[in-house]
N, C-alpha and C positions, 0 to 999 in steps of 0.2 A: 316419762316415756310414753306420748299418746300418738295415737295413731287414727289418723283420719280418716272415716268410709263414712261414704254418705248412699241413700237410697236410688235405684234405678231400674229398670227392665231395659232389657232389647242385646242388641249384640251377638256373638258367637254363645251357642246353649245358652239362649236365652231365659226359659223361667218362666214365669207369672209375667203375666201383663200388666195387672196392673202393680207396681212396687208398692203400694201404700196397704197392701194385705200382709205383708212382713213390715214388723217396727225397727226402728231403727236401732242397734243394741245397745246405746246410751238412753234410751225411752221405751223400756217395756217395764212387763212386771216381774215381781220374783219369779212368777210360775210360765210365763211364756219367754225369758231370756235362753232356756237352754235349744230350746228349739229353733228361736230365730237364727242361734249360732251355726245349728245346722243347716240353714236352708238360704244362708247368706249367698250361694251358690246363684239361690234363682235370683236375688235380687241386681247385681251388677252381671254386665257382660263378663263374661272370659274367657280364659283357653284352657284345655286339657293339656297334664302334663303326664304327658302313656307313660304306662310302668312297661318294662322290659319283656321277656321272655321266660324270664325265670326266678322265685321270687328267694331270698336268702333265709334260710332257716333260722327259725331263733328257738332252739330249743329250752325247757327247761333246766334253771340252772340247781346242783344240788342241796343248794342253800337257799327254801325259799325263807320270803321274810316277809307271809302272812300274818303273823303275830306279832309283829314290829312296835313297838310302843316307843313314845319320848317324851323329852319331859319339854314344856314350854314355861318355864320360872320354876314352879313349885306344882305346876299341875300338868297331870300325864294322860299324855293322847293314845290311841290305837289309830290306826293307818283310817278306821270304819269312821272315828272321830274327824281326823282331820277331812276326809273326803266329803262328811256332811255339813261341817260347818267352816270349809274353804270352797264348798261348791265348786268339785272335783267333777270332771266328766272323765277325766281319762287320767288315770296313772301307770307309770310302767319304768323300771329298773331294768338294766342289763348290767351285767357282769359277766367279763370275760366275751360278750357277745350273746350269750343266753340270759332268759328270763329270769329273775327273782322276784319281781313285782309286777303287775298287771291285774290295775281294777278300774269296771266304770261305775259311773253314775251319773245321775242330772237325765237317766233316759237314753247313754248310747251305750253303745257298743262297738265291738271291733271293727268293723263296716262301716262308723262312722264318720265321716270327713268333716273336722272343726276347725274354725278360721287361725290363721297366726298370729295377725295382727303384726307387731314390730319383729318376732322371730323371722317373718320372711326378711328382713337387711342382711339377715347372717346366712340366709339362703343367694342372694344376691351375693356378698361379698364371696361368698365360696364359687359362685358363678364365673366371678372375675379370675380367679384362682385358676380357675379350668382354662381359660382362652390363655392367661398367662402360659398354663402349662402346653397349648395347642399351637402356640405364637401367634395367635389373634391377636395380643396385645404383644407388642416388643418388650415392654419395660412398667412397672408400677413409677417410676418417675418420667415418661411419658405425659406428656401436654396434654387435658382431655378434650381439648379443642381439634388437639391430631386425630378422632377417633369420633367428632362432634363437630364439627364445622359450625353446625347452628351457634357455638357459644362463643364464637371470636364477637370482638368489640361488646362483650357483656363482662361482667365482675369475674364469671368462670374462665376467662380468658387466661392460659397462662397454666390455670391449678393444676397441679399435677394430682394422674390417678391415685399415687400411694396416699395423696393429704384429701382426696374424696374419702378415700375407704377409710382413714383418721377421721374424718366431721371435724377436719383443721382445713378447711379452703378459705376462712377468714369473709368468706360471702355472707351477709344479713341475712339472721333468720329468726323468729322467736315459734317455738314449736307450743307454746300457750294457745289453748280449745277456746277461742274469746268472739272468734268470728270477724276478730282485727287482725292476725297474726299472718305468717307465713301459711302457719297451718290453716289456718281462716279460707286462706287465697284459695290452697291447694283444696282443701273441700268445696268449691266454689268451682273450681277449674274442673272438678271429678263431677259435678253436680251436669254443666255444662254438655260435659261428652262431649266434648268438640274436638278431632284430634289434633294434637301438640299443642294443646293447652297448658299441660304441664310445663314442657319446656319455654314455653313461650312467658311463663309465670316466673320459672328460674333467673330465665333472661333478662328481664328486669329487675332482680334484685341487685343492692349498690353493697359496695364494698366494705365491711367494718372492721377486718383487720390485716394484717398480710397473712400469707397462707403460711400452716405449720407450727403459727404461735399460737393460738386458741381454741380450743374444744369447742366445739357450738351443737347440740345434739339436732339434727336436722333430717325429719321424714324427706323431706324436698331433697337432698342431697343425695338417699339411697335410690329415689327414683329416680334418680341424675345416673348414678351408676349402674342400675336396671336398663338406662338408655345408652349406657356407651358400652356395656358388653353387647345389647342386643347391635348397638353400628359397626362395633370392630367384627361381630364371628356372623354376622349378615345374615342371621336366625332371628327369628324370635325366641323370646326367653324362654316362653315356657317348652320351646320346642329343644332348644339346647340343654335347659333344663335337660329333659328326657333322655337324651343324648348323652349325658356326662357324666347326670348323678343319679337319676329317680330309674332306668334300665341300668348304667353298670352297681349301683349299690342293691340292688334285687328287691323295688318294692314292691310289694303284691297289690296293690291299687293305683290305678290311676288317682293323681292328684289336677287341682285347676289352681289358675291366677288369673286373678281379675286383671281387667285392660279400663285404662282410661276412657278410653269408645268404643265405638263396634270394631270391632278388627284392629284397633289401636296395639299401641303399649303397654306392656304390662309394668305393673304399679309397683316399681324392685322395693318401696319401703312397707310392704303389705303387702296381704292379697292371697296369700298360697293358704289352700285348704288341702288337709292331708288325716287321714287316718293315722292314730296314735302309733301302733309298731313302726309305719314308715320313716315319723320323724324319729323313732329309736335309730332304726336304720342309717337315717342319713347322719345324724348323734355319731355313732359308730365308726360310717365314712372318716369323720371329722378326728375323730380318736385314731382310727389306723393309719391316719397320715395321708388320707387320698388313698390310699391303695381299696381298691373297690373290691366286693363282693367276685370272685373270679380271679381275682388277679391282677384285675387293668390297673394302672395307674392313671386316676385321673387329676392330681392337684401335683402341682410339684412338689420334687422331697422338701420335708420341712415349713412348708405352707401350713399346718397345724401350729406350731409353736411362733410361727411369726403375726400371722393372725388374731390367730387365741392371748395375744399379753400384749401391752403394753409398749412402744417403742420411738416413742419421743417422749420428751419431756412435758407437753398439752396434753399426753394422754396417760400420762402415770400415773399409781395410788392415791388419790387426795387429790387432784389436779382437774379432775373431770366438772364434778360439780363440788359448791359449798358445803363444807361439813361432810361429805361423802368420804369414805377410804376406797372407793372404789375407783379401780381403772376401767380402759378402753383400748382393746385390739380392733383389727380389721371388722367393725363392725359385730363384734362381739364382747358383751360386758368382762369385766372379768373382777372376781370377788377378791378382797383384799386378804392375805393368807393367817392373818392373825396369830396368835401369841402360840397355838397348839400347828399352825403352821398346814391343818388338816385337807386346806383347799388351794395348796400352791399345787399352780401350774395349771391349775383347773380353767375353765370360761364357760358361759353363759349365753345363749339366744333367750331375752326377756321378751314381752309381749303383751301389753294391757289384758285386763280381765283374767290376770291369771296365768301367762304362756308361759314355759319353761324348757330348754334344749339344755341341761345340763353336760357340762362333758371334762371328766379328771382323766387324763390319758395315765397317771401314775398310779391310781387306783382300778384303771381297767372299768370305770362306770359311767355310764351312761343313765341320766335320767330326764324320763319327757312329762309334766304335768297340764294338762287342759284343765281349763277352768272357767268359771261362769261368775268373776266377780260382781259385785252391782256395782261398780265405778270401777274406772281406770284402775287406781291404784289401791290396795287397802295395806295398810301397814302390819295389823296385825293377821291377817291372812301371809303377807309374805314371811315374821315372823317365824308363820308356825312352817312354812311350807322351808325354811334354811336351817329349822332346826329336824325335820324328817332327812332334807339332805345329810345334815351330818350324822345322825343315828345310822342311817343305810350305810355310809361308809364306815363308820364303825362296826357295824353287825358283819359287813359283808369282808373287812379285814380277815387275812392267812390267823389260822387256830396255831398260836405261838404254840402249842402244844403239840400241833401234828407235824 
């Protein structure tokens, strides 16, 4: 699951002039990676995405679960453990909508705004959700060519919205960091700042298989559908954004998204920096079903459960990748619910370096982890970070007793 950013200045809140004073966050060192995360801000253009009027309380909850320990094989961690040696910058539990966990480290704090990395696609596909629910888009089986003109006589011709938001458009992609890949291109195209570079990139990609039949994980694909909500609700994203979900779900910070250029497009497969409680917040959104912070309805009923799971056969338990039991909803991972059955119904916004949008609508929880891996993926960091998930949902289980 990697996610492409590459280094720049200029744009909307531009930043540093010169980009090459911030490294790039696949090339620093242990000691300056948490800060570069921070200030990722100054290096690419982007846009602010205003928080609301009012921001939603998250009180504490009466269960905290500061003393939370779990076991990973035969050896047991405290929350202080796993935060120093998964290189935690942000953790934070809700239950029921209020706090039971909330810590930082790496150097932030509350006020901090830390990159997404691939969690923004689940911010995108919820985006979609919205204009569906606004009728900016008529239908998820809808041509995305009806909503994109650019993409007639290209591979995307034809694909329908619902099999973008699946990464079943059956369009060539290899999301491999190699500098040959799809991914390759697309960091290339971002390097450039040229606008409609991106899509100009999609645009010649060739066909590999029909649309619906095959899972293909594709950065390029969510910034396909970051460009056809921004064409169908004639906003910009992060400006709709604000509009939808970051004012009615009550964030207390402005958040940003990077744009391709100056004033360009924003980058739907990446890009969104946000302060930890917010993406509780928006977590939460995604648990009450769209129903915002107030009352508003902003996704349609049931947009949680159809999203959040699995719904073809290319994107069921086992189907996604080799050896994997993991499935794929609308742009949300979703965990395979195993023998104790602990995490059905549950799904996932994942993230290089660590990002986590956890969300079990059956257990009422919500969990967001920041993190500062030193590569992409580490295994036994994620490891320990599914086995804190099930502790929390354990601990934070009804007292059969009361």
């Amino acid at each position: 699951m990697t996610e492409m950013l590459r280094s720049g200045s200029g744009g909307v809140n531009r930043g540093v002039d010169d980009p090459e004073r911030l490294a790039h966050p696949t090339n620093t060192t242990p000691e300056n990676q948490a800060a570069t995360f921070r200030n990722l801000d100054q290096i690419r253009p982007h846009r602010i995405i205003r928080r609301g009027e009012a921001a939603r309380p998250l009180p504490p909850h009466a269960r905290s679960l500061a003393d939370l320990g779990f076991d990973v094989g035969d050896v047991r961690f405290s929350l202080g453990d796993y935060m120093a040696r998964c290189r935690v910058a942000g953790l934070l539990v809700l239950k029921d909508g209020e706090v039971a966990v909330e810590h930082y480290g790496m150097g932030s704090g509350p006020e901090t705004r830390w990159p997404s990395f691939s969690t923004a696609k689940s911010l995108t596909s919820t985006l979609c959700g919205a204009a569906l629910h606004d009728g900016a888009i008529g239908s998820l089986d809808d041509r995305c060519d009806r909503y994109l003109p650019r993409l007639r006589d290209s591979a995307y011709e034809g694909v329908t919205v619902r099999n973008l938001l699946r990464m079943c458009s059956g369009v060539a992609w290899n999301e491999q960091d190699d500098g040959r890949s799809g991914a390759g291109a697309l960091a290339r195209a971002l390097t450039s700042r040229r606008p409609g570079a991106i899509l100009d990139l999609l645009c010649k990609l060739p066909r590999a298989q029909p649309q619906g039949v095959v899972f293909n994980y594709s950065t390029g694909e969510s910034c396909l559908l970051g460009a056809l909500v921004a064409a169908a609700t004639r906003r910009p994203l992060a400006d709709y954004c604000a509009e939808t979900i970051w004012g009615p779900a009550g964030m207390e910070a402005d958040g940003c998204w990077y744009l391709e250029s100056d004033g360009g497009l924003e980058t739907g497969g990446f890009g969104v920096m946000a302060c930890l409680r917010d993406l509780g917040r928006f977590g939460q959104l995604m648990l009450d079903d769209g129903e915002a912070f107030g009352g508003r309805r902003v996704l349609p009923p049931g947009w949680r459960d159809l999203a959040g799971q699995p719904d073809s056969v290319a994107t069921t338990f086992g189907r996604c990748m080799p050896g994997s039991p993991i499935g794929y909803g609308y742009q949300w991972w979703v965990p395979p619910h195993g023998p104790t059955g602990i995490h059905a119904g549950a799904f996932v916004a994942r993230g290089s370096f660590g990002q986590y949008i956890y969300v079990h609508p059956s257990a009422q929880v919500v969990a967001v982890v920041q993190s500062a891996w030193r590569q992409h993926d580490d295994l036994e960091a994620e490891a320990e970070t599914w086995a804190l998930l099930r502790a929390t949902l354990l601990a934070l289980r009804p007292d059969p007793t009361s």
